[in-house]
C-alpha positions in Angstrom: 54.8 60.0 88.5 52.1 62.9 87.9 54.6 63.9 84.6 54.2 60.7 83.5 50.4 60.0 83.7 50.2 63.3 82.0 52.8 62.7 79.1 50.8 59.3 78.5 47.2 61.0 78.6 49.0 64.1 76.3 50.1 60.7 73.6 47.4 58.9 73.6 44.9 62.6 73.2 47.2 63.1 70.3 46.9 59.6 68.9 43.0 59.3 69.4 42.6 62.8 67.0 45.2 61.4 64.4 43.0 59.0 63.9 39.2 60.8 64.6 41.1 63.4 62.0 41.7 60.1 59.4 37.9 59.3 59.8 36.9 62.6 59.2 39.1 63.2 56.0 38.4 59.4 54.7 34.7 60.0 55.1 35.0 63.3 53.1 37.4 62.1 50.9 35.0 58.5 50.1 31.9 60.6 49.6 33.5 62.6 47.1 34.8 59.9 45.3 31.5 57.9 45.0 30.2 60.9 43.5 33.0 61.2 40.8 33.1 57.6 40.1 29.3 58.0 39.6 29.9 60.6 37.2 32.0 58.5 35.3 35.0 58.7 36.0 37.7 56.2 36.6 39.2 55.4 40.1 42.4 57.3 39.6 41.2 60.9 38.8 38.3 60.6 40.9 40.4 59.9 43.9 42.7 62.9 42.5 39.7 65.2 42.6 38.5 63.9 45.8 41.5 65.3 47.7 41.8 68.0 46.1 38.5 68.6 47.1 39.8 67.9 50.3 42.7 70.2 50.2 40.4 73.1 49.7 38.4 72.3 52.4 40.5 71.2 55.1 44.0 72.8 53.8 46.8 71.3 51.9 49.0 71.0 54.6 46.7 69.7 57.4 45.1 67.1 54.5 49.0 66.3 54.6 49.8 66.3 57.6 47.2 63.4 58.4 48.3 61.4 55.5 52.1 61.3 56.5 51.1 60.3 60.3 48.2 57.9 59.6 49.3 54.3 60.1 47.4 51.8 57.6 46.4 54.0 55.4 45.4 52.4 52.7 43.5 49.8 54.1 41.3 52.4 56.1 40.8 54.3 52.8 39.7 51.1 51.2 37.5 50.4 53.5 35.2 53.5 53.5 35.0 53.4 49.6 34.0 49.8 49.8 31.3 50.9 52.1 30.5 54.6 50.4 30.1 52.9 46.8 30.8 49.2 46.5 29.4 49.1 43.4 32.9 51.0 42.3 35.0 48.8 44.0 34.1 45.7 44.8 34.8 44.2 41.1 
């Protein structure tokens, strides 16, 4: 029973800094972007530069790594730029 508890506590540690990780790269990740977008340029290579901005600060694999294992993705990353910078993508 005591293996148990602990193998659930270990999971859902692991889970909980998956996604504190996420936050922490898509907050990065939106500021940057707001501040390419408001440099002019367009969604696309501002979100390229953003994580490669990213990549250099975190590391390429651990940027990755949190990519691959985040669920909802997307949405999440969506999110904090509409919040960040509306302005760029609420159109």
């Amino acid at each position: 029973m005591s293996c148990t508890v602990s193998f659930v506590r270990t999971s859902l540690v692991k889970a909980l800094m998956i996604e504190l990780t996420l936050l922490t790269l898509l907050n990065y990740v939106g500021d940057n972007f707001c501040e390419y977008r408001n440099l002019g340029h367009d969604n696309y290579k501002s979100l390229l530069l953003s994580y490669s901005d990213a990549s250099n600060k975190f590391g390429p694999l651990e940027v990755k790594k949190v990519i691959e294992k985040s669920e909802n993705f997307k949405v999440a990353a969506v999110a904090i730029a509409a919040i960040k910078c509306p302005q760029h993508i609420v159109k």
